[in-house]
C-alpha positions in Angstrom: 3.1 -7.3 -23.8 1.1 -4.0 -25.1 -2.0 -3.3 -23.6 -5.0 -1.6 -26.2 -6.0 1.8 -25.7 -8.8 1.6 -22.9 -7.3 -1.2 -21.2 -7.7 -1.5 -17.8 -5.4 -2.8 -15.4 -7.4 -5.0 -12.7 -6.9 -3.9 -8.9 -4.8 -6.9 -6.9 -5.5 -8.3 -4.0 -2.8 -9.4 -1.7 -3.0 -11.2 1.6 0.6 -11.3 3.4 1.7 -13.2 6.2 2.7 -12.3 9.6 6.4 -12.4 8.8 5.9 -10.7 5.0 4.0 -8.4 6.5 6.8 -7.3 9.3 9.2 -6.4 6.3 6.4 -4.0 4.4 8.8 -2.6 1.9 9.9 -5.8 0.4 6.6 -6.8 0.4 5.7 -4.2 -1.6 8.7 -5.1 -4.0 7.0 -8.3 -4.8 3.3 -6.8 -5.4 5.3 -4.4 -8.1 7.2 -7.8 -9.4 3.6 -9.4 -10.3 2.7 -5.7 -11.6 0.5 -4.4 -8.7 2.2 -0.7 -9.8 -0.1 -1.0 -13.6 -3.2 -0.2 -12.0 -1.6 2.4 -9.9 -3.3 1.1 -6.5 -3.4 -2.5 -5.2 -4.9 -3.7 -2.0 -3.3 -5.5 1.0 -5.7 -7.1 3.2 -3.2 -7.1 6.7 -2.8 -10.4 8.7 -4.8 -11.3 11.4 -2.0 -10.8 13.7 -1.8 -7.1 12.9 -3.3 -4.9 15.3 -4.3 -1.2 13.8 -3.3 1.8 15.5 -5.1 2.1 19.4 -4.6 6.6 19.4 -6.4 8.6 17.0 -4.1 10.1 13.9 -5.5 13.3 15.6 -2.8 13.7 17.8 -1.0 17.2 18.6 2.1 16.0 16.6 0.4 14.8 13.1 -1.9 17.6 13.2 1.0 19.9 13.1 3.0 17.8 10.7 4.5 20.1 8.1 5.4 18.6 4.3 7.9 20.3 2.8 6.5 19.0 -0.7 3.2 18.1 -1.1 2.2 16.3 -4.4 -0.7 18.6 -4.7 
């Protein structure tokens, strides 16, 4: 299906489960199988079992993180 000029792809919303969640990559197989990747950023809203990072992404070793090739 062809989109018009000035169409805009809407921003999806997904909500994974606790074991979908575990396996991230596939996961993020089936957001770009029901076409997350058209609007170029989606949102995952994680399970309530996920616990964020506890240390700040401060530390010694992230701050000194070298990328060999930066997209910018």
């Amino acid at each position: 299906m062809k989109r018009k000029t000035g169409d805009i792809p809407k921003i999806m919303v997904f909500r994974p489960d606790w074991s979908e969640f575990q396996n991230f990559s596939r996961y993020l197989e089936y957001m770009e199988s029901r076409g997350a990747h058209r609007a170029g950023i989606a949102k995952v809203i994680p399970p309530p079992e996920w616990i964020p990072r506890r240390k700040s992404y401060y530390e010694e070793d992230i701050m000194n993180m070298v990328i060999p090739s930066p997209i910018c």
